[in-house]
N, C-alpha and C positions, 0 to 999 in steps of 0.2 A: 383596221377592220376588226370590229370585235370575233371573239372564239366560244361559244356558251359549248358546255360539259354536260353531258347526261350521265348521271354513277347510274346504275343499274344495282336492283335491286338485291339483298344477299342471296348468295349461293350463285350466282353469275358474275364470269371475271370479263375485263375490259369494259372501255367506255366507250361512246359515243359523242363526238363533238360535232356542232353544227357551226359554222361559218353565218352572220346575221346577213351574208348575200344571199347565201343559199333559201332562208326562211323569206327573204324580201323576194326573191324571183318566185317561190312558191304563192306566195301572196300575189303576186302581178299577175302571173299565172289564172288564178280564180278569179282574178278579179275579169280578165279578158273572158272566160267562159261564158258571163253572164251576158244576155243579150241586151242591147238597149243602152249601154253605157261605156265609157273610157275614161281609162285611167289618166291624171293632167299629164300633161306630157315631161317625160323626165321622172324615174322613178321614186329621187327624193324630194320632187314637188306633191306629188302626190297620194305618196307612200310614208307612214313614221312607224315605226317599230316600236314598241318598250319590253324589254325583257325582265319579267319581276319573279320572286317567288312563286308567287303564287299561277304563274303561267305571263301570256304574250295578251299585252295591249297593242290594238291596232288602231292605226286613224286612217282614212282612207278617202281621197279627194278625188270626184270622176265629174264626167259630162255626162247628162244625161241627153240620148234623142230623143227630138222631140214625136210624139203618140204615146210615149211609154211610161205607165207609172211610175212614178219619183218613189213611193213606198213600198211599191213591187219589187221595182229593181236594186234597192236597198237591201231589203229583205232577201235577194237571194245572193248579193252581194258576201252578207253575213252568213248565212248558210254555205256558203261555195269555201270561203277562206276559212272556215271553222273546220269543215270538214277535209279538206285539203291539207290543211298544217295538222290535223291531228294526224290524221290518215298516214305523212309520209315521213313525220319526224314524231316524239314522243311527248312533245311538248302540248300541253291544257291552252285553247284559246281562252280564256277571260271575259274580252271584250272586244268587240271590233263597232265602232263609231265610223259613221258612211256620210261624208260632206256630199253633197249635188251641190257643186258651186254654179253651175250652169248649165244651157239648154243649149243642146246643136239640133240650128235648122235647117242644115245643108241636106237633108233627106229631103225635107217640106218642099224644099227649091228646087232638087233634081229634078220633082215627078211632077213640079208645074210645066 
């Protein structure tokens, strides 16, 4: 398991290191808030990390239910893990790419 380093800035001693479990469970985390979608099952089927300079590339693979917008829910998708990883580590999200690989229509069928 990788270990990423935050030096802090000068005139501040110590660092901070983050664990990429840590930054993955954050991510799953946001991605569960959003209504309407799930994460694939298995957190590295669904889940890829990149840790670069210049901040964290995300890929993110869910189900969408079905009534809910595919670009709605995308969109807060992207909103939820942007501000979630900024918010609780110090790291810059970059990008976060939102796959809908598929529609659950086990709601559709319950309420028949």
């Amino acid at each position: 398991m990788a270990l990423f380093k935050r030096v802090p800035p000068e005139g501040q001693k110590g660092k901070v290191s983050y664990n990429s479990g840590i930054v993955s469970g954050i991510v799953a985390l946001a991605v569960k808030e959003v209504e309407g979608v799930e994460l694939l099952a298995g957190k590295k089927k669904g889940l890829k990390l990149y840790f670069e300079k210049d901040g964290i590339y995300a890929e993110i693979s869910v189900n969408a239910d079905y009534g809910y917008s595919v670009p709605d829910v995308a969109f807060k998708i992207q909103q939820s893990v942007k501000h979630n990883v900024e918010a609780m580590t110090e790291y810059k999200v970059k990008r976060v790419d939102v796959y809908v690989v598929g529609v659950d229509f086990s709601q559709e069928r319950a309420a028949e």
